[in-house]
Each structure stands twice: as C-alpha cells, then as structure tokens.
mmCIF file of the N, C-alpha and C atoms, coordinates in Angstrom:
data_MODEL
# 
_entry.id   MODEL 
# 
loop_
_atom_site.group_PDB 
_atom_site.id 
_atom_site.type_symbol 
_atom_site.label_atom_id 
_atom_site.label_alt_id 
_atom_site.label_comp_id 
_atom_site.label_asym_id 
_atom_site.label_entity_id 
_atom_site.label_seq_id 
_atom_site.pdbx_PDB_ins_code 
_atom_site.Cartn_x 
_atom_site.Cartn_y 
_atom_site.Cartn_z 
_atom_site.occupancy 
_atom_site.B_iso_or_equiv 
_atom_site.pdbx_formal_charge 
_atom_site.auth_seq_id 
_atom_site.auth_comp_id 
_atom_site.auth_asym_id 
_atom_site.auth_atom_id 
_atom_site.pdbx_PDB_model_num 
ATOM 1   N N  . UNK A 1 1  ? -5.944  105.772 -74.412 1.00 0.00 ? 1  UNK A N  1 
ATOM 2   C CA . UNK A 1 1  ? -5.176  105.005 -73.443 1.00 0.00 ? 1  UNK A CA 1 
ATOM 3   C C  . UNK A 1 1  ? -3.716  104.942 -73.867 1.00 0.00 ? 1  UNK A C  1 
ATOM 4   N N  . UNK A 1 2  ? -3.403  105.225 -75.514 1.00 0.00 ? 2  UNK A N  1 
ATOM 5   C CA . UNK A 1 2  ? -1.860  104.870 -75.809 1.00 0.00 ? 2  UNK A CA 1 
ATOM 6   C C  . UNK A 1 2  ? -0.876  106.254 -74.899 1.00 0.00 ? 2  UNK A C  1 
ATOM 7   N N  . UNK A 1 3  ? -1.562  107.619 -74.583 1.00 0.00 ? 3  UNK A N  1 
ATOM 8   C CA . UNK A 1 3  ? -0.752  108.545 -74.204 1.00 0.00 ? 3  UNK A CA 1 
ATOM 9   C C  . UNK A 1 3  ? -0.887  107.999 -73.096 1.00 0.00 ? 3  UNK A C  1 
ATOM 10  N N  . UNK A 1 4  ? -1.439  107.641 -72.295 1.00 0.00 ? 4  UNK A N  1 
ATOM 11  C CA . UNK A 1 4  ? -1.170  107.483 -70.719 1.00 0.00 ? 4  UNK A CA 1 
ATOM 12  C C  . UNK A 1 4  ? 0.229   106.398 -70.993 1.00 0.00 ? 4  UNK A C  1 
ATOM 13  N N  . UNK A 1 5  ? -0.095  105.376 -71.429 1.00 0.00 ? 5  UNK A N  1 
ATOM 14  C CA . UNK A 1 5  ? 1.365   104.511 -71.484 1.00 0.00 ? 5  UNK A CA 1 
ATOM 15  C C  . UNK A 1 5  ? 2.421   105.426 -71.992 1.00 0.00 ? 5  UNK A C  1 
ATOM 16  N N  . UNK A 1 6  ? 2.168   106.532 -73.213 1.00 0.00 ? 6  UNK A N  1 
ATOM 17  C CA . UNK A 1 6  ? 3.457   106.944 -73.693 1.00 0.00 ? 6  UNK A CA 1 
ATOM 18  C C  . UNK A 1 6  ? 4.025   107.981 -72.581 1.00 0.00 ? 6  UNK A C  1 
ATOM 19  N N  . UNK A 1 7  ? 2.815   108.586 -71.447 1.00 0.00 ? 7  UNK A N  1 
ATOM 20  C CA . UNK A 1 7  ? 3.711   109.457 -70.497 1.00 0.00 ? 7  UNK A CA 1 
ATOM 21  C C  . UNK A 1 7  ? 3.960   108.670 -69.563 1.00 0.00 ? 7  UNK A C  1 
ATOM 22  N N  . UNK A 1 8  ? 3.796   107.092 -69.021 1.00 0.00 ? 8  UNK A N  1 
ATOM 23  C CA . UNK A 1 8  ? 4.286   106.499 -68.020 1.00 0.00 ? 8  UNK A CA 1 
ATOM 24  C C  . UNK A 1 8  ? 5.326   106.425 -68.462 1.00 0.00 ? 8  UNK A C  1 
ATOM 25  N N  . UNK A 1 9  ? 6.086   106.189 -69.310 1.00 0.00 ? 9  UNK A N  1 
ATOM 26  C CA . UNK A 1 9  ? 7.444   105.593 -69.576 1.00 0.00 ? 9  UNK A CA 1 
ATOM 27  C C  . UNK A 1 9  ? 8.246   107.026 -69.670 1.00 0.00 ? 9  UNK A C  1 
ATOM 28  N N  . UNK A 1 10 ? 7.852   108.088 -69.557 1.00 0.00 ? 10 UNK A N  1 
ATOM 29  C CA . UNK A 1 10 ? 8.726   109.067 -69.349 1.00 0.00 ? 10 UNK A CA 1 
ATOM 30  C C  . UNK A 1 10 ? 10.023  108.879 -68.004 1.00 0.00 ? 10 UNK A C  1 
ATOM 31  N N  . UNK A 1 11 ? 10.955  109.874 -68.191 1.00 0.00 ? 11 UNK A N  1 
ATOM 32  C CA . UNK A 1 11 ? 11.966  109.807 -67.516 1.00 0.00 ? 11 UNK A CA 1 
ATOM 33  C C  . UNK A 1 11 ? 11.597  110.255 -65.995 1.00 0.00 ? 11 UNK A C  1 
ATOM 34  N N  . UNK A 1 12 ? 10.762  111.243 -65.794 1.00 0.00 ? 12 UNK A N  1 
ATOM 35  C CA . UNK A 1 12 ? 10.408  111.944 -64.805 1.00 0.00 ? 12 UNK A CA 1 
ATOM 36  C C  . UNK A 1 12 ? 9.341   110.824 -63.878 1.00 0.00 ? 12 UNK A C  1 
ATOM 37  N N  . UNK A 1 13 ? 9.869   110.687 -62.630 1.00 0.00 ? 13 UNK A N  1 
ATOM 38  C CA . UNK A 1 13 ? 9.684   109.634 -61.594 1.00 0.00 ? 13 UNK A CA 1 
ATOM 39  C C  . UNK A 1 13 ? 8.987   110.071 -60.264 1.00 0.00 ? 13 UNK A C  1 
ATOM 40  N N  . UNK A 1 14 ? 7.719   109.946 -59.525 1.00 0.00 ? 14 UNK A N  1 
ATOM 41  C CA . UNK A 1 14 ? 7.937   109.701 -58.339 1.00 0.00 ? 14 UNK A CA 1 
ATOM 42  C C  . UNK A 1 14 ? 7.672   108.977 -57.451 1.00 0.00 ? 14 UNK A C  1 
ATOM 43  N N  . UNK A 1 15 ? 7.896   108.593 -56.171 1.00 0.00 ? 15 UNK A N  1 
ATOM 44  C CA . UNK A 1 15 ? 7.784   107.196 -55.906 1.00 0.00 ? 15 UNK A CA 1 
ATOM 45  C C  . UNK A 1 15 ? 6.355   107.095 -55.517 1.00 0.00 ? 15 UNK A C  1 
ATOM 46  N N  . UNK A 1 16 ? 5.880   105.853 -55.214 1.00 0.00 ? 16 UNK A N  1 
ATOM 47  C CA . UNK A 1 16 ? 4.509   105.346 -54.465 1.00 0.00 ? 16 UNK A CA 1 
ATOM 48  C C  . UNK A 1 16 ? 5.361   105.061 -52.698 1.00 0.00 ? 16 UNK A C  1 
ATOM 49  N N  . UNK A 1 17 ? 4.391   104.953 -51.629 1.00 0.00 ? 17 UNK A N  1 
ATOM 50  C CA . UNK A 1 17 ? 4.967   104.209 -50.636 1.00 0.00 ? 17 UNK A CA 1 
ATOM 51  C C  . UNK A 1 17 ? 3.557   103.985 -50.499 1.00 0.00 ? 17 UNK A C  1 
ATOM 52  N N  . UNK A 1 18 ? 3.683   102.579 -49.972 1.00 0.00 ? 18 UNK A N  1 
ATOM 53  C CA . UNK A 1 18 ? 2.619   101.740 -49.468 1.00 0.00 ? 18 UNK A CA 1 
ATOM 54  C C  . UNK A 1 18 ? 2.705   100.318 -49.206 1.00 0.00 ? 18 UNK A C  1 
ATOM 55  N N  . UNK A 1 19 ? 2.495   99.905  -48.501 1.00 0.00 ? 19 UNK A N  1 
ATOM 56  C CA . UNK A 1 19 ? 2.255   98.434  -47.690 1.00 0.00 ? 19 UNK A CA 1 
ATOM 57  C C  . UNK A 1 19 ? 1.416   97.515  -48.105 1.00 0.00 ? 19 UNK A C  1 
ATOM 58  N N  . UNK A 1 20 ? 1.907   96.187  -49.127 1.00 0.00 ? 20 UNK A N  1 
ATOM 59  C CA . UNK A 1 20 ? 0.884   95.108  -49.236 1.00 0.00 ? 20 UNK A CA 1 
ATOM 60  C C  . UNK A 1 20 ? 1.688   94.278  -48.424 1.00 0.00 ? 20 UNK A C  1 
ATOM 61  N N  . UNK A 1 21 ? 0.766   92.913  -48.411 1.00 0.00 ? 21 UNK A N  1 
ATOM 62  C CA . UNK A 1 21 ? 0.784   91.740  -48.057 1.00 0.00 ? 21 UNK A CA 1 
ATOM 63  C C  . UNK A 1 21 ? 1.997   91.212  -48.360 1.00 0.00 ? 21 UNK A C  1 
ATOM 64  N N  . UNK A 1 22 ? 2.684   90.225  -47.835 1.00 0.00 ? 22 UNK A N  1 
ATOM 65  C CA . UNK A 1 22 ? 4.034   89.309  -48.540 1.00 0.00 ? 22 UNK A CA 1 
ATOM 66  C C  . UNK A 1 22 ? 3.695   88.707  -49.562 1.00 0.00 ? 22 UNK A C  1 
ATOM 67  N N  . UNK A 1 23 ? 2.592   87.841  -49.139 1.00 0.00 ? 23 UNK A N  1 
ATOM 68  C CA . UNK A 1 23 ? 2.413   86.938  -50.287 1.00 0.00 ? 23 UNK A CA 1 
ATOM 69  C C  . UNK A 1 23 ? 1.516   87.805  -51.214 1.00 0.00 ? 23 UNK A C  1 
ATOM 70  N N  . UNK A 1 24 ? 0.746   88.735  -51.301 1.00 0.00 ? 24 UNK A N  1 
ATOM 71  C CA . UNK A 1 24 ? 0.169   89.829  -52.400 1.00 0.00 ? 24 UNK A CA 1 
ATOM 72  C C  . UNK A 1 24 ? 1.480   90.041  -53.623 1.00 0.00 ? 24 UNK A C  1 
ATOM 73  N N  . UNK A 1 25 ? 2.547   90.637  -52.521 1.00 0.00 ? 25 UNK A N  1 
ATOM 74  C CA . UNK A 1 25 ? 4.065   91.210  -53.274 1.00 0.00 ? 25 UNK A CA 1 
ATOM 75  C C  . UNK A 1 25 ? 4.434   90.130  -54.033 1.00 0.00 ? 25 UNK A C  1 
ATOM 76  N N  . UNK A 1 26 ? 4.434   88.376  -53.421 1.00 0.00 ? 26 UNK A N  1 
ATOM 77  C CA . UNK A 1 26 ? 5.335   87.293  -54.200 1.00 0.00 ? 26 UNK A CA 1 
ATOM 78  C C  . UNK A 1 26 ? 4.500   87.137  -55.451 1.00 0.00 ? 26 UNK A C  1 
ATOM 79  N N  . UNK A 1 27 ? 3.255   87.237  -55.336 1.00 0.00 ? 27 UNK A N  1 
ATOM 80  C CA . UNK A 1 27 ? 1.831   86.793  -56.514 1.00 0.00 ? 27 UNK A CA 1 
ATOM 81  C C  . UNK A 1 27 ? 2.528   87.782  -57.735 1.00 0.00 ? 27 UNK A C  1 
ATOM 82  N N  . UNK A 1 28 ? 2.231   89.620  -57.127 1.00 0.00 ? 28 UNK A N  1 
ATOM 83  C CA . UNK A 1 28 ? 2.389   90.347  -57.817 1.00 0.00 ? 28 UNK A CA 1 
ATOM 84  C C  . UNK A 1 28 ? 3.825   90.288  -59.011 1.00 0.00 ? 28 UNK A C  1 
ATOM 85  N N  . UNK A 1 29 ? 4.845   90.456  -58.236 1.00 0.00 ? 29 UNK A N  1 
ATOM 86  C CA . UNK A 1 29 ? 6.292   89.911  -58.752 1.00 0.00 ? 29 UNK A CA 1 
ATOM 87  C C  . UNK A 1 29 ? 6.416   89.083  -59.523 1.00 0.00 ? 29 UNK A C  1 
ATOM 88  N N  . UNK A 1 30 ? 5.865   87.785  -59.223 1.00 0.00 ? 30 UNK A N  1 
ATOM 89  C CA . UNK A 1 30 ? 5.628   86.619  -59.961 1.00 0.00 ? 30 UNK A CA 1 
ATOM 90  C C  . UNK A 1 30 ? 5.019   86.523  -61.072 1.00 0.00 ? 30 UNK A C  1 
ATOM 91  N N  . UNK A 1 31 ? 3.843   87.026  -61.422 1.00 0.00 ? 31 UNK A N  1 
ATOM 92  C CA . UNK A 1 31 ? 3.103   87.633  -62.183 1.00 0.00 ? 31 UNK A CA 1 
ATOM 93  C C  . UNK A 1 31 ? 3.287   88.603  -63.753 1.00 0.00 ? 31 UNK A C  1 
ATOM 94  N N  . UNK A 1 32 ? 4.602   89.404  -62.930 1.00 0.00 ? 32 UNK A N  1 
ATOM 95  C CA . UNK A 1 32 ? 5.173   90.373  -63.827 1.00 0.00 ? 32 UNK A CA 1 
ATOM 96  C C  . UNK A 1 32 ? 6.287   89.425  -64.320 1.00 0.00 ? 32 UNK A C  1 
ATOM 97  N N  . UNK A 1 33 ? 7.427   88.909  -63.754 1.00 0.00 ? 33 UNK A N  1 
ATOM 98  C CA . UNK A 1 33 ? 7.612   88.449  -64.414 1.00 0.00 ? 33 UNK A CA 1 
ATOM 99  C C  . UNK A 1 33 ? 7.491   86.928  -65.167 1.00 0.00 ? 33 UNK A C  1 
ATOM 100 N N  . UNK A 1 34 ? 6.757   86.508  -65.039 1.00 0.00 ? 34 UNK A N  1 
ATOM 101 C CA . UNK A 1 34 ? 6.110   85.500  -65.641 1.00 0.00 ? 34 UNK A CA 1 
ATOM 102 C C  . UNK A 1 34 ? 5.426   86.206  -67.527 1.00 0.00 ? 34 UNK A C  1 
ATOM 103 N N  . UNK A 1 35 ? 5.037   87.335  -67.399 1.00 0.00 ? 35 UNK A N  1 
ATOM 104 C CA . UNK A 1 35 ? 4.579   87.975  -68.203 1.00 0.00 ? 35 UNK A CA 1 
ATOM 105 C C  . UNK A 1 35 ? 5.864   89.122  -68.925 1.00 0.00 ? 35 UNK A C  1 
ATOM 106 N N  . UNK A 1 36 ? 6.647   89.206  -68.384 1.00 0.00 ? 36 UNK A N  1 
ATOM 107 C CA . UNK A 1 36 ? 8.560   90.005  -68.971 1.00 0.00 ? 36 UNK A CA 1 
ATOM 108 C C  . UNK A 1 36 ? 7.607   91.701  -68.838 1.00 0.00 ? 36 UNK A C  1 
ATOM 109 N N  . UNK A 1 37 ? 6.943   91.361  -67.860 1.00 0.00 ? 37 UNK A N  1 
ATOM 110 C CA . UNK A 1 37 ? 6.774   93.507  -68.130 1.00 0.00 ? 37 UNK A CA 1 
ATOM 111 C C  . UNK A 1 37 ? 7.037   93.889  -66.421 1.00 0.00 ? 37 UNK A C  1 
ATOM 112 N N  . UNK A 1 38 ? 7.519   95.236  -66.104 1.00 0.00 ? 38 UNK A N  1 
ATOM 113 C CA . UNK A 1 38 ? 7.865   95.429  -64.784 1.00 0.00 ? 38 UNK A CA 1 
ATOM 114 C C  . UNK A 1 38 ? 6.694   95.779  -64.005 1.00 0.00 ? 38 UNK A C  1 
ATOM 115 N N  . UNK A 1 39 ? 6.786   95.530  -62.848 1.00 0.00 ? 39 UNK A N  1 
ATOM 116 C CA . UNK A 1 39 ? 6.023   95.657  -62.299 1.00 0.00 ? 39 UNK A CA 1 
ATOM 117 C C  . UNK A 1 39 ? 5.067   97.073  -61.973 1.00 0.00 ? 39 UNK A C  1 
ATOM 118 N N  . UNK A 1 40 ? 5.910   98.016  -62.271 1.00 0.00 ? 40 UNK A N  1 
ATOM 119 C CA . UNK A 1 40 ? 4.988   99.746  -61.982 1.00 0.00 ? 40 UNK A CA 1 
ATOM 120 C C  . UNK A 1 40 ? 3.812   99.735  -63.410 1.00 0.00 ? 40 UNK A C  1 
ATOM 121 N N  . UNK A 1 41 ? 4.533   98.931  -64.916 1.00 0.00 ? 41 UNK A N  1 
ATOM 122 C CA . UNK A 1 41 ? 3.545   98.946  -65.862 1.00 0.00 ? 41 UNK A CA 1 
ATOM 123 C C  . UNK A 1 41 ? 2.501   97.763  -65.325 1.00 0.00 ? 41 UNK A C  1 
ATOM 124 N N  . UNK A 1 42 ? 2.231   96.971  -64.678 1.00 0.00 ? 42 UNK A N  1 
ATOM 125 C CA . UNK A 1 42 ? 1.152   96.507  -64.091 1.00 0.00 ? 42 UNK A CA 1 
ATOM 126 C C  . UNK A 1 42 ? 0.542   97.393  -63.530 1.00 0.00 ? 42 UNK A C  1 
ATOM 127 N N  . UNK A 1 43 ? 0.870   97.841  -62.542 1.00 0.00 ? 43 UNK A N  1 
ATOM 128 C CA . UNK A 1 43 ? 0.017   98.864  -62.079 1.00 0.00 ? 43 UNK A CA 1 
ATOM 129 C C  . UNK A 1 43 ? -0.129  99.844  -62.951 1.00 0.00 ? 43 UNK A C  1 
ATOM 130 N N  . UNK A 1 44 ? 0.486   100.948 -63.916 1.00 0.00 ? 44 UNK A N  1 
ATOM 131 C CA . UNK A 1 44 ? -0.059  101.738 -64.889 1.00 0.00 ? 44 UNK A CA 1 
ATOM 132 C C  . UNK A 1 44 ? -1.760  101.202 -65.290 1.00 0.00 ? 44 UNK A C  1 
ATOM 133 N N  . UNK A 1 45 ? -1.595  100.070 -65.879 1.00 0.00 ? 45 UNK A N  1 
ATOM 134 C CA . UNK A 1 45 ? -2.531  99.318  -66.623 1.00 0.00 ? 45 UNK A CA 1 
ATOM 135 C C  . UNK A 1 45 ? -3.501  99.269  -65.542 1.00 0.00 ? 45 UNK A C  1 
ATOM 136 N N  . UNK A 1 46 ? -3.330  98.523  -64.752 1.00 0.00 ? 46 UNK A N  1 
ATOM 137 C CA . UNK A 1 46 ? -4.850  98.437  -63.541 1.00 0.00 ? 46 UNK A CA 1 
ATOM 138 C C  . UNK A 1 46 ? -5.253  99.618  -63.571 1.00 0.00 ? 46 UNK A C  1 
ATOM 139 N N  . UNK A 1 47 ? -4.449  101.168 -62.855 1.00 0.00 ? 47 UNK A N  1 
ATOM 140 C CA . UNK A 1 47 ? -5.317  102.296 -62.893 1.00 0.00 ? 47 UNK A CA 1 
ATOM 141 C C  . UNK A 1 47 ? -5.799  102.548 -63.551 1.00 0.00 ? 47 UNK A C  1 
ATOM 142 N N  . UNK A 1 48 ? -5.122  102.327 -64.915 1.00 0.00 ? 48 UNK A N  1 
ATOM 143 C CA . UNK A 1 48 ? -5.909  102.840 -65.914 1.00 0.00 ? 48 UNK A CA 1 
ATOM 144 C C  . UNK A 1 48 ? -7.807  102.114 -66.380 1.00 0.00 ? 48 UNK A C  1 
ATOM 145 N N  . UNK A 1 49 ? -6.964  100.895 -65.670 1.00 0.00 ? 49 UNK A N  1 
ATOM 146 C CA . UNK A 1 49 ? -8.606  99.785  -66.410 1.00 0.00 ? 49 UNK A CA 1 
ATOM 147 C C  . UNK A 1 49 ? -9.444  100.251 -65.270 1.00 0.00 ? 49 UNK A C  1 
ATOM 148 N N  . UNK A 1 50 ? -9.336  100.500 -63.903 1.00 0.00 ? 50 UNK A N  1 
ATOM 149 C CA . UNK A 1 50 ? -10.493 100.999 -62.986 1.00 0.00 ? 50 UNK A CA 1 
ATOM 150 C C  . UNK A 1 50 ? -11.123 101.918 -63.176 1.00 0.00 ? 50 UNK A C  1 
ATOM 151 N N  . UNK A 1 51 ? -9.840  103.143 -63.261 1.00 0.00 ? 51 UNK A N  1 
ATOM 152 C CA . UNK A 1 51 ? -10.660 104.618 -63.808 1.00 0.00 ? 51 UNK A CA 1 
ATOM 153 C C  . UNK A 1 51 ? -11.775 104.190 -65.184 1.00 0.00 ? 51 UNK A C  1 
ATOM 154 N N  . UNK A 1 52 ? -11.351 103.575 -65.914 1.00 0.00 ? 52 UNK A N  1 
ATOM 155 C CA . UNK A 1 52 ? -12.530 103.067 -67.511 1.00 0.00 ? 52 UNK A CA 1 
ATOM 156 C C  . UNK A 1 52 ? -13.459 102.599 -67.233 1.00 0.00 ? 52 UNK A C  1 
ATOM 157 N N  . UNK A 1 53 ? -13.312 101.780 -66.059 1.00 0.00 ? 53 UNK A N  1 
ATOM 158 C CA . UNK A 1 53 ? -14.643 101.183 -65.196 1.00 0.00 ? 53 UNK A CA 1 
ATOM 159 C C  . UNK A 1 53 ? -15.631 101.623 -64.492 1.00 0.00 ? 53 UNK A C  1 
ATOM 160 N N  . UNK A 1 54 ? -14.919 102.779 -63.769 1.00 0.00 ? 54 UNK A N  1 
ATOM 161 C CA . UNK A 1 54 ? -15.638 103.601 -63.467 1.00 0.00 ? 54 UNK A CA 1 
ATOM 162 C C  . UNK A 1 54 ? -16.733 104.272 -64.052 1.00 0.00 ? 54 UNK A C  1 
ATOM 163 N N  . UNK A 1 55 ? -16.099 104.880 -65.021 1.00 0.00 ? 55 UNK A N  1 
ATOM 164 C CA . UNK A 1 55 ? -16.894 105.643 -65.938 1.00 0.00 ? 55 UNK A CA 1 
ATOM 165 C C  . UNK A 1 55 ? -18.110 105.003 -66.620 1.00 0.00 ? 55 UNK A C  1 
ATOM 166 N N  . UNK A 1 56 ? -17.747 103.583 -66.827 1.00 0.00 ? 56 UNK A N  1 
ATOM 167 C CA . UNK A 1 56 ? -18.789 102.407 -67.731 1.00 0.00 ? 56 UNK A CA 1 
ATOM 168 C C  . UNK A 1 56 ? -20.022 102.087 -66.891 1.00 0.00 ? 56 UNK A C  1 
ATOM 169 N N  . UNK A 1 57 ? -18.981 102.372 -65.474 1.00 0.00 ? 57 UNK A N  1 
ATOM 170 C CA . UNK A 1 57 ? -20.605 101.839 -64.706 1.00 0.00 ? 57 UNK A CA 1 
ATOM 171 C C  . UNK A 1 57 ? -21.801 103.167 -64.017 1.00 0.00 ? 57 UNK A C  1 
ATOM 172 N N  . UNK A 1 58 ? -20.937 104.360 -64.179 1.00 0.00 ? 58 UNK A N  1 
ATOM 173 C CA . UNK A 1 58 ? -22.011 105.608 -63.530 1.00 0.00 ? 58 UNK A CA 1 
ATOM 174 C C  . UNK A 1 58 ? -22.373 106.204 -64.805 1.00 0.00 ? 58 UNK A C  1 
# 
C-alpha cells in the first residue's frame, strides 16, 4: 500500500469529474480538513481500502 501513496503524490495529474451532493462535498471538505490532509488523499485511501476489501471478502 506504501507505493500506491508514493505514486499518488507524483507530479503527473488527471482530473476526476463527477457530481456529489452539497452537503456530501461540505461533510467531505470538512472532514479533510479537520484532519490537515487534502482532499484527493482521502479519496486515494478509500480506493485503496475498497479494492483490499474486495479481495478479503471473495
């Protein structure tokens, strides 16, 4: 799991587009920073913990 974080933080970028909720976005935002990490490494971390989940449960 440490290389997936060490290639998220690479320089090379591309975007997401997608549509949540307002109040999903204020939770999410809030959340991050309440915790000082940005918000795309939240999401890094979730994909990463689902894909692990995945695997744990098939």
């Amino acid at each position: 799991m440490d290389q997936f974080f060490k290639d998220a933080g690479s320089d090379e970028k591309k975007d997401l587009n997608f549509k949540v909720p307002p109040n999903f976005h204020a939770d999410y935002k809030a959340f991050a920073a309440q915790h000082g990490v940005p918000m795309s490494d939240i999401l890094y971390r979730s994909f990463q913990l689902f894909r692990l989940s995945l695997i744990w449960t098939h």
